[in-house]
C-alpha positions as CSV (number, residue, x, y, z in Angstrom):
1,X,171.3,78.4,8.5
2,X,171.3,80.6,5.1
3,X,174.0,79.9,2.6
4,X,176.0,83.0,2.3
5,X,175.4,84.9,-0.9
6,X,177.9,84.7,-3.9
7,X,180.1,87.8,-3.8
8,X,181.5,89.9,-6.6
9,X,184.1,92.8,-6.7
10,X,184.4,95.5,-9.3
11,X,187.3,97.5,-10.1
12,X,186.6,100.9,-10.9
13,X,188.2,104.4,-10.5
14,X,186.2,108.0,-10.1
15,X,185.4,109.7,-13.1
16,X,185.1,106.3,-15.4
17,X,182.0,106.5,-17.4
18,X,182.2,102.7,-18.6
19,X,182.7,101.7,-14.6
20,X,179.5,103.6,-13.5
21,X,177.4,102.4,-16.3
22,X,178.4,98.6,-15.2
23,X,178.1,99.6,-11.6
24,X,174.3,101.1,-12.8
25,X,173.3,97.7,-14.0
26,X,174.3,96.4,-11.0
27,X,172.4,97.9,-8.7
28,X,169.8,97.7,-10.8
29,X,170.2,93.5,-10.4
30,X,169.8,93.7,-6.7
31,X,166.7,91.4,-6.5
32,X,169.5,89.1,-7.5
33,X,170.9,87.3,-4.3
34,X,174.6,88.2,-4.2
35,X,176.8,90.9,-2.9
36,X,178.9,93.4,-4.4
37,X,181.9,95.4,-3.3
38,X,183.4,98.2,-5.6
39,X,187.4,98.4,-5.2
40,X,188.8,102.1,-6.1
41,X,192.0,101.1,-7.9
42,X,193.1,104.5,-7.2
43,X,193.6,103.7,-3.7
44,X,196.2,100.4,-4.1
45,X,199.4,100.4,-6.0
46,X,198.9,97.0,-7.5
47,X,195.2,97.0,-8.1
48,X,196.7,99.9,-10.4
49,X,199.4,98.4,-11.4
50,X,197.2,95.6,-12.6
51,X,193.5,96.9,-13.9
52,X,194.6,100.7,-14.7
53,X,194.0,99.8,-18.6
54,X,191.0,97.1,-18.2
55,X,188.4,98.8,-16.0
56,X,185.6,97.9,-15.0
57,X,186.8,94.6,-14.3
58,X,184.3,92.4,-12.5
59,X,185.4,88.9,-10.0
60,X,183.4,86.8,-8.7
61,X,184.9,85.3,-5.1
62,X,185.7,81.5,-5.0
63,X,186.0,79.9,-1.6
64,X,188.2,77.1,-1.8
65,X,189.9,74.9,0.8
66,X,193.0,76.7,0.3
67,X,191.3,80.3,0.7
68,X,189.2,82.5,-1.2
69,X,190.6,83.5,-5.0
70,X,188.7,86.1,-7.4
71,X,187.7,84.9,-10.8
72,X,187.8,87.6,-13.4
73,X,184.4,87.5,-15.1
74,X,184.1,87.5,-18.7
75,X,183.9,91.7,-19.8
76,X,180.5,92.7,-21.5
77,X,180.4,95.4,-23.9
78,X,179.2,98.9,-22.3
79,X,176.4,98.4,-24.1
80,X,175.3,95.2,-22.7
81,X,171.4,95.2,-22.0
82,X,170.6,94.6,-18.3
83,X,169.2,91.1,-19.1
84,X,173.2,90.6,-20.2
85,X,174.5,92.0,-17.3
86,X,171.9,90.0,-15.0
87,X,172.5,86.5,-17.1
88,X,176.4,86.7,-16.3
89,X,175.4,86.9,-12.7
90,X,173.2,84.3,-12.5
91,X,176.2,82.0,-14.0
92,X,178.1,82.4,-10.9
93,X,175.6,82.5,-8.4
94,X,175.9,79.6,-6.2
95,X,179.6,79.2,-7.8
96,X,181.5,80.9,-5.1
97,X,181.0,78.2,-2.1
98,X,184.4,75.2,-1.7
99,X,182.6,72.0,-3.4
């Protein structure tokens, strides 16, 4: 049995040039082993309410006994080299499984 891969979320909206150029980087980590789901925050109230001023915001998800809880990555600067970008994966990688 594989361990499941570490997943991340990032909150973005349409039309935000600093969300796609994070969500660019990204994809461009995939040989990285984790997953990543991009929240519209256009399409909840409070994800709205909470991340309308701060996106992109990136989380990586913690498992814990209790459930799983999103830790809110620290934010790189939009011009953060992809060696940046791949480097605060590999921090959490292996992070996000219940000690």
């Amino acid at each position: 049995m594989t361990d499941p891969l570490t997943q991340f979320v990032l909150y973005s909206k349409p039309g935000c040039h600093l969300c796609a150029g994070l969500a660019e980087k990204l994809a461009a980590a995939r040989h990285l082993p984790f997953e990543l789901e991009v929240r519209d925050i256009t399409t909840r109230d409070d994800w709205f309410q909470r991340y309308q001023y701060e996106i992109p915001v990136l989380c990586c998800v913690q498992s814990t006994a209790a459930g799983t809880q999103e830790i809110r990555l620290p934010r790189l600067s939009p011009r953060a080299p992809q060696a940046k970008v791949e480097q605060l994966i590999q921090t959490y990688l292996g992070q996000s499984k219940a000690e």
